[in-house]
C-alpha positions as CSV (number, residue, x, y, z in Angstrom):
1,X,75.9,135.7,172.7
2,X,76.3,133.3,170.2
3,X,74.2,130.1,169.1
4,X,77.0,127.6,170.7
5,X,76.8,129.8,174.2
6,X,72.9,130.2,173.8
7,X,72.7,126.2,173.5
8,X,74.9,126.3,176.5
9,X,72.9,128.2,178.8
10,X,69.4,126.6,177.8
11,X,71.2,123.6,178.6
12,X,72.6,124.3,182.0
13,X,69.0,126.1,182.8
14,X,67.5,122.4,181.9
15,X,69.4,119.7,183.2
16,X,66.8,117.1,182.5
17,X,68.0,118.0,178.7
18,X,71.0,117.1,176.8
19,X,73.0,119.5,175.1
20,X,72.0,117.0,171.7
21,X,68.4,117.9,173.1
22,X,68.8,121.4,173.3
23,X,70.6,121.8,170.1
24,X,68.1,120.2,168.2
25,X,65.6,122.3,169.4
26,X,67.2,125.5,168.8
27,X,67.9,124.6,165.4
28,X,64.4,123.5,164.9
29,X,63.1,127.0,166.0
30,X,65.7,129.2,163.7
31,X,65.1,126.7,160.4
32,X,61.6,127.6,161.7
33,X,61.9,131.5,161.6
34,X,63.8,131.4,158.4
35,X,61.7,129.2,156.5
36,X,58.5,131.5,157.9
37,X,60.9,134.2,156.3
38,X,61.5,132.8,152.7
39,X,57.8,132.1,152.4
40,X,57.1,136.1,153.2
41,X,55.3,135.0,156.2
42,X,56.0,137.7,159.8
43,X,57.1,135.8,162.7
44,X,56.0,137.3,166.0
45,X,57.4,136.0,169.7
46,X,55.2,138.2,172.0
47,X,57.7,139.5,174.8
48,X,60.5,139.1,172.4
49,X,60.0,140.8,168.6
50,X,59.0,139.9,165.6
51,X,60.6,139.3,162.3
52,X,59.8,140.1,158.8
53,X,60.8,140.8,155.9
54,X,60.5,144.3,153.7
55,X,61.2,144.7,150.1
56,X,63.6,147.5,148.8
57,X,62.8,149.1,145.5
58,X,65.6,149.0,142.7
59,X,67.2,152.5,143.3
60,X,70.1,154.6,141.9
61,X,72.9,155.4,144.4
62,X,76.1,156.4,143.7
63,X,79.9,154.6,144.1
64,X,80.9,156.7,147.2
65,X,84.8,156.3,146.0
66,X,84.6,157.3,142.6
67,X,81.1,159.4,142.4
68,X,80.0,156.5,139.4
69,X,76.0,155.8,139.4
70,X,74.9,152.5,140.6
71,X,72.0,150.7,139.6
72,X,70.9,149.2,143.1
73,X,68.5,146.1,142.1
74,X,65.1,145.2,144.4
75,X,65.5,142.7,147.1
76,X,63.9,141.6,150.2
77,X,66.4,142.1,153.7
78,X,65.0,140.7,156.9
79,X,63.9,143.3,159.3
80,X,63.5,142.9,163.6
81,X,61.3,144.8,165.6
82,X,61.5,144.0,169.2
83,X,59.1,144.2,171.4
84,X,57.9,146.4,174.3
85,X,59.1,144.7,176.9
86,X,62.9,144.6,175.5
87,X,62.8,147.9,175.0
88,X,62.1,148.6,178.3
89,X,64.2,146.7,179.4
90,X,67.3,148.5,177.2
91,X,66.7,151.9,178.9
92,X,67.4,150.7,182.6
């Protein structure tokens, strides 16, 4: 599922909202999440996940096509853990 088709079925789920409505709302909650994110803060949706963000240490790795060494520099990669109740819901 995408954001258009999530839009979609939020919208047909609430008829008393446009698809305007629902847009804007959806978009409200990601720029939300992402700028909870960029300010290192951990977003938590109980019955959902939560997202945060972990910091990767500058490591040496090497080219895989030509054996070279790498310098890999330090940077921060979102991470999701989701919660119980999804992953319940995965194994039936």
């Amino acid at each position: 599922m995408n954001k258009s088709e999530l839009i979609e079925k939020i919208a047909e789920e609430n008829p008393h909202l446009s698809k305007r409505q629902v847009e804007f709302i959806v978009n409200g909650v990601f720029n939300s999440i992402k700028s909870a994110l960029e300010s290192d803060e951990k977003v938590e949706i109980r019955g959902f996940g939560s997202f945060k963000v972990r910091k990767k240490n500058r490591k040496e790795a090497r080219n895989p096509k030509t054996g070279e060494k790498v310098i890999v520099e330090a940077k921060s990669v979102p991470y999701f853990k989701p919660s119980r109740e999804i992953k319940l819901a995965l194994l039936k």
